[in-house]
BALOBA-1460 file (C-alpha; in Angstrom, 3 decimals):
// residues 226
<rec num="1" residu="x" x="-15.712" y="-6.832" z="-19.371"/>
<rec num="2" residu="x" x="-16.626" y="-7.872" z="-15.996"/>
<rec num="3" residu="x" x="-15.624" y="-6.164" z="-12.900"/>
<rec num="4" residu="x" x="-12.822" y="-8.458" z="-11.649"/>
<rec num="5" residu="x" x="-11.317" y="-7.559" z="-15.001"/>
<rec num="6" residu="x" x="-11.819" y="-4.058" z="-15.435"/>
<rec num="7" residu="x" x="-9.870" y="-3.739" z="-11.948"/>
<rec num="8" residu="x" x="-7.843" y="-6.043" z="-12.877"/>
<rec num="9" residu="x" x="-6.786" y="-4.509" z="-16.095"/>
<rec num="10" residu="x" x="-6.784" y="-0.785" z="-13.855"/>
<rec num="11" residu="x" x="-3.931" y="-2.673" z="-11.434"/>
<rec num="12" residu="x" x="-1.919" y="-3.912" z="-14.779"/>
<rec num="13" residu="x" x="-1.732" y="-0.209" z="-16.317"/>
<rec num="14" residu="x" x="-0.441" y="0.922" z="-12.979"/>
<rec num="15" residu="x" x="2.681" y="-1.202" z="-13.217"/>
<rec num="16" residu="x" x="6.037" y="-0.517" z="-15.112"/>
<rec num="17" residu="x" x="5.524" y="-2.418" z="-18.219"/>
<rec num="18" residu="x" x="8.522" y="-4.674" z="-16.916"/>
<rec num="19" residu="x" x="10.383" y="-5.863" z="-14.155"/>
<rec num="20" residu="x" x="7.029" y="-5.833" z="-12.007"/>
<rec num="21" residu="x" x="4.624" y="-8.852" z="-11.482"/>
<rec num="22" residu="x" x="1.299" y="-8.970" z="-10.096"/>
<rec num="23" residu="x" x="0.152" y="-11.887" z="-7.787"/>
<rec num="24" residu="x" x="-3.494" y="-11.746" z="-8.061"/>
<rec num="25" residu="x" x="-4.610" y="-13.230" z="-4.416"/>
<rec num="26" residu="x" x="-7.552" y="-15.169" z="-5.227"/>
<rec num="27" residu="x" x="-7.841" y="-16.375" z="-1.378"/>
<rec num="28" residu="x" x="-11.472" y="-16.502" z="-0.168"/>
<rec num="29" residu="x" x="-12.889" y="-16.103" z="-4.186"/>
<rec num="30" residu="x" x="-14.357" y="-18.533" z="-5.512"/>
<rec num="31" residu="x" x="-13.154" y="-20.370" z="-8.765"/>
<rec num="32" residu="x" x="-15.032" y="-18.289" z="-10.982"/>
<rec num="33" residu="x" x="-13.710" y="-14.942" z="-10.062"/>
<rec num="34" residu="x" x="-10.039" y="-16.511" z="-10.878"/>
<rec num="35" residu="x" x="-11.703" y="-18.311" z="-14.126"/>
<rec num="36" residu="x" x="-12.734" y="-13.896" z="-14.938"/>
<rec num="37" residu="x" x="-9.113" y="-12.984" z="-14.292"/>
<rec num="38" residu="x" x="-8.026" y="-16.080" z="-16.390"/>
<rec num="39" residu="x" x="-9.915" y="-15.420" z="-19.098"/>
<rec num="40" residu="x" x="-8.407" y="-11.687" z="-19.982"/>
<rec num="41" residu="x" x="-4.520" y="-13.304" z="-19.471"/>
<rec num="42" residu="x" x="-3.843" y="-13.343" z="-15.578"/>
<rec num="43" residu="x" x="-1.683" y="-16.539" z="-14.440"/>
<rec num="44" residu="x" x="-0.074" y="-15.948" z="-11.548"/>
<rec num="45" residu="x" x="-2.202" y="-16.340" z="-8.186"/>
<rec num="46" residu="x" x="-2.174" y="-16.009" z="-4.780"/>
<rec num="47" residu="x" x="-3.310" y="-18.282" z="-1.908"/>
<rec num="48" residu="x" x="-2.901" y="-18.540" z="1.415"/>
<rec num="49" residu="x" x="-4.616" y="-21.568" z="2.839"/>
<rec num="50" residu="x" x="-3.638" y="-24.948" z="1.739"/>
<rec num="51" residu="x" x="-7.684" y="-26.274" z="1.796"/>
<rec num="52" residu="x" x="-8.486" y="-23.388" z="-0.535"/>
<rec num="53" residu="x" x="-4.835" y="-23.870" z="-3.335"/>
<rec num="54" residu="x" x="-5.346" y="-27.760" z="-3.229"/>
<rec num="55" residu="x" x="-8.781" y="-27.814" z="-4.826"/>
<rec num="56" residu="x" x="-8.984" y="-24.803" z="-6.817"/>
<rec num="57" residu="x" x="-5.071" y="-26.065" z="-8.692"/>
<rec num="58" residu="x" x="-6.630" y="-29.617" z="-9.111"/>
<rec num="59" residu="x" x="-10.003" y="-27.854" z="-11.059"/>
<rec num="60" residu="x" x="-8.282" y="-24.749" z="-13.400"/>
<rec num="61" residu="x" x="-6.202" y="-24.686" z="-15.463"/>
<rec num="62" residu="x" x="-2.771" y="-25.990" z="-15.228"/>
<rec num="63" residu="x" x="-0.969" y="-22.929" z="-16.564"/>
<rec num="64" residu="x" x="-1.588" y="-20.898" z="-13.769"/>
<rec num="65" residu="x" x="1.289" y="-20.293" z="-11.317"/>
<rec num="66" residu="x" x="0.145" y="-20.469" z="-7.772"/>
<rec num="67" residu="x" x="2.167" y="-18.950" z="-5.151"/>
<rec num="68" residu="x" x="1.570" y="-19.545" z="-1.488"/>
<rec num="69" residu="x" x="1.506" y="-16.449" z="0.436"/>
<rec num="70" residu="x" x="0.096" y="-16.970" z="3.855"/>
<rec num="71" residu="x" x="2.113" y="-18.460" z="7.041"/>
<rec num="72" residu="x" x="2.143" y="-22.299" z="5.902"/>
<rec num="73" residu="x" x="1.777" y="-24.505" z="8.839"/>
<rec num="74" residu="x" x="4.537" y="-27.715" z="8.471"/>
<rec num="75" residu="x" x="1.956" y="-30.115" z="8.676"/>
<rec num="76" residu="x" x="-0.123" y="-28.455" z="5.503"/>
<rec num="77" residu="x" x="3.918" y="-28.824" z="3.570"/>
<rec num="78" residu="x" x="2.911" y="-32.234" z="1.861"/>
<rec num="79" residu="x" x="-0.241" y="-30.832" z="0.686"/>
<rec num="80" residu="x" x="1.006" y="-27.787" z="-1.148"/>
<rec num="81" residu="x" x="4.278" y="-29.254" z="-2.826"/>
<rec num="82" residu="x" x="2.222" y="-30.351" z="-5.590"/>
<rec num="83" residu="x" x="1.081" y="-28.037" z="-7.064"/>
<rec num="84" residu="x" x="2.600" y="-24.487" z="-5.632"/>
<rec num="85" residu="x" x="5.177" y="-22.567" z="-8.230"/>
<rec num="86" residu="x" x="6.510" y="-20.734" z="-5.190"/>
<rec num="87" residu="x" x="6.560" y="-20.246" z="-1.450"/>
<rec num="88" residu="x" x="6.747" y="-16.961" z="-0.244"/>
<rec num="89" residu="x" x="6.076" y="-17.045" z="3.010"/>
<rec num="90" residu="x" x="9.101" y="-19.216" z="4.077"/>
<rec num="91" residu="x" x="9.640" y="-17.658" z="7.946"/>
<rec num="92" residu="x" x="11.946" y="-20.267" z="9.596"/>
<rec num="93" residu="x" x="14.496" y="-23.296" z="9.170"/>
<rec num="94" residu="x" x="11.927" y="-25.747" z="10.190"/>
<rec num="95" residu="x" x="9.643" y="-24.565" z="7.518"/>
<rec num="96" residu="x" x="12.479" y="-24.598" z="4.780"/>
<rec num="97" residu="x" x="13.696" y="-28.292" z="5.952"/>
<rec num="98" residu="x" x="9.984" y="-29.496" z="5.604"/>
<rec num="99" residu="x" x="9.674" y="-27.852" z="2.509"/>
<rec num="100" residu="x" x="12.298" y="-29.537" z="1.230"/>
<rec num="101" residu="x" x="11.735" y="-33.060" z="2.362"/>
<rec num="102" residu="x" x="8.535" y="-33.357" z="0.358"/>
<rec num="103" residu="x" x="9.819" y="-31.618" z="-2.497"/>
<rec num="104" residu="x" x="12.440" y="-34.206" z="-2.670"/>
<rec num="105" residu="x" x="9.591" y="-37.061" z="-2.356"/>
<rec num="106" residu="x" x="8.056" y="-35.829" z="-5.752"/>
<rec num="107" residu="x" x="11.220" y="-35.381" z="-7.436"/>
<rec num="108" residu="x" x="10.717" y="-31.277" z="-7.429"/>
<rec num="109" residu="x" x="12.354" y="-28.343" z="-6.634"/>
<rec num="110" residu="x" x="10.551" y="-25.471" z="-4.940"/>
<rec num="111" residu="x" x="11.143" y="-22.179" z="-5.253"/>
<rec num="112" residu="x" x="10.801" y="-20.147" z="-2.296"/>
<rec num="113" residu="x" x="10.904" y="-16.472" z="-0.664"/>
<rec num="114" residu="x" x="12.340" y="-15.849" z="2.603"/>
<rec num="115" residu="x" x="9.313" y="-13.715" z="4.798"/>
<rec num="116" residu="x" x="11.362" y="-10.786" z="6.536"/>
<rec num="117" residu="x" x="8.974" y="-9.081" z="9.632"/>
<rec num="118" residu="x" x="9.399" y="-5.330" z="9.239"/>
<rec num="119" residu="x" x="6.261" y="-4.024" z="10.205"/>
<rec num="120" residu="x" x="5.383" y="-2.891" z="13.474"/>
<rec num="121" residu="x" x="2.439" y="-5.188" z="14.226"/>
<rec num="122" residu="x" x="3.821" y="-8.150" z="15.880"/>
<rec num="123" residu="x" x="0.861" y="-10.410" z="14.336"/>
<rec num="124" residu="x" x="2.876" y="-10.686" z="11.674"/>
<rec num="125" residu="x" x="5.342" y="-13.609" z="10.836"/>
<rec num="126" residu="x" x="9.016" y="-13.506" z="9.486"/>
<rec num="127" residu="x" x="12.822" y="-13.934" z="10.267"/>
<rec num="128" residu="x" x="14.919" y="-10.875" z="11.577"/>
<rec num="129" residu="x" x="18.450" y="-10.263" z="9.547"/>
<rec num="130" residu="x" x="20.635" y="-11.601" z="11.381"/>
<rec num="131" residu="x" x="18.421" y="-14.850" z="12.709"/>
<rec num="132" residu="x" x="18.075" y="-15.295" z="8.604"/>
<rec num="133" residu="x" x="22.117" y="-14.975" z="7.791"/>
<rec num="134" residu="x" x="22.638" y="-17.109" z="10.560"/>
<rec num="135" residu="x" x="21.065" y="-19.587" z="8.868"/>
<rec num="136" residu="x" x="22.143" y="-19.184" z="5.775"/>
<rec num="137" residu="x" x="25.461" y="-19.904" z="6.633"/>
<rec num="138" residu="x" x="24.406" y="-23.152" z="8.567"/>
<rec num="139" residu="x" x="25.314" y="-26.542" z="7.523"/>
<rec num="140" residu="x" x="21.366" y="-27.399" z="7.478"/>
<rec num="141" residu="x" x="20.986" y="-24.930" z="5.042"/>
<rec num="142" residu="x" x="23.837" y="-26.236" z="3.004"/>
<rec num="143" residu="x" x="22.420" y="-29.520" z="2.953"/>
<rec num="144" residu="x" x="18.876" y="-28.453" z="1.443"/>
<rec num="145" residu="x" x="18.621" y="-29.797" z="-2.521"/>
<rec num="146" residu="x" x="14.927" y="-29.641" z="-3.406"/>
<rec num="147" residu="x" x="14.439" y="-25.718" z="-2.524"/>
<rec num="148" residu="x" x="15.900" y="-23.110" z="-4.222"/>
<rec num="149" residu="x" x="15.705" y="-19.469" z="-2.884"/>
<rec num="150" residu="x" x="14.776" y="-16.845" z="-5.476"/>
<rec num="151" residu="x" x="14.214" y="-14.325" z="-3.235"/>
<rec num="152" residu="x" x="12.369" y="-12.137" z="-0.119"/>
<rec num="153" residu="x" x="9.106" y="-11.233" z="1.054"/>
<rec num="154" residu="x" x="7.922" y="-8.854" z="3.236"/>
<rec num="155" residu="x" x="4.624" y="-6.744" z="4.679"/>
<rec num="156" residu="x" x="4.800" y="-3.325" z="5.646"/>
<rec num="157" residu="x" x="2.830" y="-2.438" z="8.550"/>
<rec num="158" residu="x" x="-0.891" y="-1.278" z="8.031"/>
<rec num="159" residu="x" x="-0.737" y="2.379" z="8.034"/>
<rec num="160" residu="x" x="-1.588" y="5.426" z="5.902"/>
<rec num="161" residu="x" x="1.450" y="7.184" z="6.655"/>
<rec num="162" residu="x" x="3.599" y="7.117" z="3.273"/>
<rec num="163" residu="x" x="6.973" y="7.919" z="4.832"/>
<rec num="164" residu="x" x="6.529" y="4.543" z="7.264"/>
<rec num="165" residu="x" x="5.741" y="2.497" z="4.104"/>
<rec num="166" residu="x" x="8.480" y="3.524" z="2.339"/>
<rec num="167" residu="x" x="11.188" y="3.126" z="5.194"/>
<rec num="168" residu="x" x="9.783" y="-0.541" z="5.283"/>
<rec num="169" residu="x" x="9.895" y="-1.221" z="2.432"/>
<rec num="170" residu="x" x="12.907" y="0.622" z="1.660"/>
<rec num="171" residu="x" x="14.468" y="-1.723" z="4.565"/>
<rec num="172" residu="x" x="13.355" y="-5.025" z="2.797"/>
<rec num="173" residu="x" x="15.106" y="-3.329" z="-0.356"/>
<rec num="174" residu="x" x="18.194" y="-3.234" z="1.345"/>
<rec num="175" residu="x" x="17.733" y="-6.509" z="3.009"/>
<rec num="176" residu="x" x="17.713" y="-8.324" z="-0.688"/>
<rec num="177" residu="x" x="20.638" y="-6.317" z="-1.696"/>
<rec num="178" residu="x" x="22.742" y="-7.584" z="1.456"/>
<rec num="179" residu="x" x="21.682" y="-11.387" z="1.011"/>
<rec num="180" residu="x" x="22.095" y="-10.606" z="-3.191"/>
<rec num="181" residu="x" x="25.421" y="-9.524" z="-2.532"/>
<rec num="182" residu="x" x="26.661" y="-11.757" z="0.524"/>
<rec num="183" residu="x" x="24.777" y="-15.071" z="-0.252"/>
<rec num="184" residu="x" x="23.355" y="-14.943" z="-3.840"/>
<rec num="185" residu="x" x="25.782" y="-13.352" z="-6.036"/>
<rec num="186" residu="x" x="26.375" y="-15.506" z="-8.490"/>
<rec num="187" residu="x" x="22.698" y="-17.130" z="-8.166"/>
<rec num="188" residu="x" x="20.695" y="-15.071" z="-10.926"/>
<rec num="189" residu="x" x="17.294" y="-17.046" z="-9.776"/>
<rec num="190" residu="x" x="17.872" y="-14.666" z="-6.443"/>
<rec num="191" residu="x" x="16.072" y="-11.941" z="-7.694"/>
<rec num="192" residu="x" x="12.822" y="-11.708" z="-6.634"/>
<rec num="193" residu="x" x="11.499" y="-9.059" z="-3.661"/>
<rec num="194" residu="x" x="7.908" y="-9.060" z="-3.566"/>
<rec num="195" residu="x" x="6.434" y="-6.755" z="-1.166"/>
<rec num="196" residu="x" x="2.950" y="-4.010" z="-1.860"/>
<rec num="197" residu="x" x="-0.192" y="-5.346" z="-1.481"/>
<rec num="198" residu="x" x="-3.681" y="-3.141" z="-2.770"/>
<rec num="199" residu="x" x="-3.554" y="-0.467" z="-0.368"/>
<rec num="200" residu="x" x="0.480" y="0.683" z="-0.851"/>
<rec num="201" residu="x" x="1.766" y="-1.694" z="-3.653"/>
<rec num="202" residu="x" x="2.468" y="1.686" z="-5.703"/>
<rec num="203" residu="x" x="4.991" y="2.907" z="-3.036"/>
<rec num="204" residu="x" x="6.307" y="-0.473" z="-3.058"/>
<rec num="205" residu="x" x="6.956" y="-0.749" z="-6.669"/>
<rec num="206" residu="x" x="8.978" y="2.866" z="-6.094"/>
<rec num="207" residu="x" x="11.584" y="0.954" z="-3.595"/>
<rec num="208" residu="x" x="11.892" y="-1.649" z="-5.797"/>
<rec num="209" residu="x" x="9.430" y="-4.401" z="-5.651"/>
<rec num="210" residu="x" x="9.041" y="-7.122" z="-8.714"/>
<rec num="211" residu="x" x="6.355" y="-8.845" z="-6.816"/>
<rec num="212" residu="x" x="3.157" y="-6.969" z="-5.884"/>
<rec num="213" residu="x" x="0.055" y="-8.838" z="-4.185"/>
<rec num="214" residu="x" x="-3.095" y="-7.400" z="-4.887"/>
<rec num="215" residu="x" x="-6.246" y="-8.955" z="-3.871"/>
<rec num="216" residu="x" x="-9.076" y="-6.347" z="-2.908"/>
<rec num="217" residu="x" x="-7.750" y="-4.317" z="-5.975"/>
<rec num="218" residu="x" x="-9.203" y="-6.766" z="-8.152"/>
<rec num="219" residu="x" x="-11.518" y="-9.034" z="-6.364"/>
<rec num="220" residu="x" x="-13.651" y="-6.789" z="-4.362"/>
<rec num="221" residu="x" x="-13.844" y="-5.993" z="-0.526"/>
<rec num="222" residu="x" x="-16.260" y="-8.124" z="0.161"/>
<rec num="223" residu="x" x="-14.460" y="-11.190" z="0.011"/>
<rec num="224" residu="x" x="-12.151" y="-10.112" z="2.436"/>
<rec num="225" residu="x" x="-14.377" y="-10.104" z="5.108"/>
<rec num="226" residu="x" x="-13.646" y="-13.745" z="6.719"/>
């Protein structure tokens, strides 16, 4: 076994054996390190640049699920439509709209998370709670065929401190159970909350995550150094 799949198969045995499913984020790795992962089962992926998911989804192998994880630019939409299993990183109307315009060009629709900002590092991107019921009860949003939301995303802020984590993610928690229960009640694709990446995706999975993203975990450092 390589390395990429000895840590891979490490990040596996650390997950409930259900209910829990790892994104491995290939972003920055070359094709080969996802062809390692590949090989011993993995097939769901993680990306978060549109020049990087385009190439590497037109080259492997067309099982693999790749979800879009990064902030996705409008313009980069068309280009990711294609060939993306889900959006998680959905942060505003504008983006869901664009979404689904060129979903509905290709005759698909996308599945997509809803990016909630909880951390305390203002870098990062995401709707507040009320800006996202807002417009969920909007006629825009009623009009929207080709997109179908199956869930939320969200990043805790990057910290050691255990009790911060898990009030974050304890908050996007409660944030899916509002929108389940106000919005998506009788929608049993809503059931997604994918939050943890390799540094606190074990505290995550304890509020309730069925998404984790773990890149470094498998991958290496090294990579991550762009």
């Amino acid at each position: 076994m390589t390395e990429i799949q000895q840590n891979l198969q490490k990040v596996l045995q650390s997950l409930p054996n259900e209910g829990v499913r790892l994104v491995a984020v290939s972003k920055f790795n070359p094709m080969t390190a996802i062809e390692e992962a590949y090989a011993v089962g993995q097939r769901l992926f993680g990306e978060s640049h549109a020049q990087e998911l385009v190439p590497k989804a037109q080259a492997l192998p067309k099982d693999i699920q790749w979800h879009f994880i990064g902030h996705l630019q409008t313009n980069k939409v068309k280009q990711v439509v294609p060939y993306v299993s889900c959006i998680e990183s959905v942060d505003s109307d504008r983006l869901l709209a664009e979404i689904d315009k060129q979903a509905a060009k290709i005759g698909r629709v996308v599945d997509c998370l809803l990016q909630f900002h909880v951390a305390r590092e203002e870098t990062k991107f995401g709707f507040g709670f009320d800006e996202c019921c807002a417009m969920l009860q909007s006629e825009r949003f009623a009009s929207l065929r080709n997109v179908r939301i199956t869930g939320i995303m969200g990043m805790a802020s990057i910290t050691g401190d255990e009790t911060q984590l898990r009030s974050e993610f304890g908050r996007l928690k409660a944030y899916f159970d509002a929108l389940k229960t106000r919005f998506f009640a009788s929608e049993p694709a809503f059931c997604e909350l994918s939050m943890g990446m390799t540094h606190d995706y074990p505290i995550a999975v304890g509020e309730g995550a069925t998404l984790v993203r773990v890149g470094s975990g498998i991958f290496g450092e090294r990579m991550y150094q762009h």
